[in-house]
C-alpha positions as CSV (number, residue, x, y, z in Angstrom):
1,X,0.0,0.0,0.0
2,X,3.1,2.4,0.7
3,X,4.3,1.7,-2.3
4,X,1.2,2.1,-4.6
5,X,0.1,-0.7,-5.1
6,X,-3.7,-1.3,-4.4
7,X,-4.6,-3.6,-7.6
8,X,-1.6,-6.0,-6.4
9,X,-3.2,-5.7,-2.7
10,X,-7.0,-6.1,-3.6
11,X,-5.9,-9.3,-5.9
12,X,-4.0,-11.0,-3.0
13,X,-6.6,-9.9,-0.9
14,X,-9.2,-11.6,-2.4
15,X,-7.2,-14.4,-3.5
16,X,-6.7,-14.8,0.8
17,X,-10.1,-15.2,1.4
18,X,-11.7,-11.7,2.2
19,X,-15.2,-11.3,0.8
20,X,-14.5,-7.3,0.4
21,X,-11.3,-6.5,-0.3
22,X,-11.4,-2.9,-2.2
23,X,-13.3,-1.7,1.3
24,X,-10.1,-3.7,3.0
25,X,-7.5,-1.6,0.9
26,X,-9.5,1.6,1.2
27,X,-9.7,1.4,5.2
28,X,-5.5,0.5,5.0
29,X,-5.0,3.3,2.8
30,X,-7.1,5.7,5.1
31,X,-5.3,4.4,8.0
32,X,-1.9,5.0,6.6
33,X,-3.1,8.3,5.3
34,X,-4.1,9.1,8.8
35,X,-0.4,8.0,10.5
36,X,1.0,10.5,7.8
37,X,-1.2,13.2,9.0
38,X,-0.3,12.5,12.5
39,X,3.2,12.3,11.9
40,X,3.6,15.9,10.5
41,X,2.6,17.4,13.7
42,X,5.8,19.0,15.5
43,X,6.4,17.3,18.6
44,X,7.9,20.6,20.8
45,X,5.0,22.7,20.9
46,X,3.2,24.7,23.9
47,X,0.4,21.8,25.0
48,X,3.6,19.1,25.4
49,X,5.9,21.4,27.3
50,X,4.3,20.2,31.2
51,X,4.7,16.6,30.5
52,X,8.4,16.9,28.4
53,X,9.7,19.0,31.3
54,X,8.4,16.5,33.8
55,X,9.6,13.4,32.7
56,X,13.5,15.0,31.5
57,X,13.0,16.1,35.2
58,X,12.1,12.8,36.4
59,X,14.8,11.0,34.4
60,X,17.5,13.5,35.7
61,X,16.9,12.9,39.2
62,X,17.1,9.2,38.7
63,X,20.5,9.6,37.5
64,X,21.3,12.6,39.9
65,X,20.3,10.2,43.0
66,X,22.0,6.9,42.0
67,X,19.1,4.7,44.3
68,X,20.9,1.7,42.8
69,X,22.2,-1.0,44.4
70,X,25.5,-1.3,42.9
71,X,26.2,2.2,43.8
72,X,26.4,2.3,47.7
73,X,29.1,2.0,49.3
74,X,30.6,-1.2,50.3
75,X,30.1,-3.3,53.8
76,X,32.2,-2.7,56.7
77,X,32.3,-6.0,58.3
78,X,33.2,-8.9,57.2
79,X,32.5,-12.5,57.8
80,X,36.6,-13.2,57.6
81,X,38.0,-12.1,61.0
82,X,40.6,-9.3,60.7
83,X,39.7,-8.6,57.4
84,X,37.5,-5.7,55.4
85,X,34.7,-6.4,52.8
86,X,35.3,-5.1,49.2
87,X,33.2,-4.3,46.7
88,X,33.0,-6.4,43.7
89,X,34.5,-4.9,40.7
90,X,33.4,-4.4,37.6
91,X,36.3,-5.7,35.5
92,X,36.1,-8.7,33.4
């Protein structure tokens, strides 16, 4: 259908089984139509500002508070006597 090709499309849809297949193509070639349409609208305007700002501001205090695990700091004791825990590293 992208490509123009609706005879091709009606054919192998009615070779597939579908009793109407010129209304099948139509409703596929409104519905892509329709994504187009949709797709021309720019994404930064005034009604999107509140939730863009939000979740950058959500996403940078995730990454500004480092709540992960793997990020705190490593145990004090450990269950060898006289010895400290380490952290794992990271190296291969």
């Amino acid at each position: 259908m992208k490509r123009h090709r609706r005879d091709e499309a009606t054919a192998i849809l009615g070779r597939l089984g579908n009793e109407e297949p010129e209304k099948l193509v139509a409703e596929i070639a409104e519905s892509l139509h329709e994504e187009t349409v949709a797709a021309d609208e720019p994404f930064f305007q005034r009604k999107y500002r509140k939730p863009i700002l939000l979740a950058l501001m959500v996403a940078t205090f995730n990454q500004l508070s480092a709540s992960t695990p793997s990020s705190t700091t490593p145990p004090t004791s450990s269950p060898w006597p006289g010895r400290v825990a380490r952290a794992p590293s990271c190296s291969p």
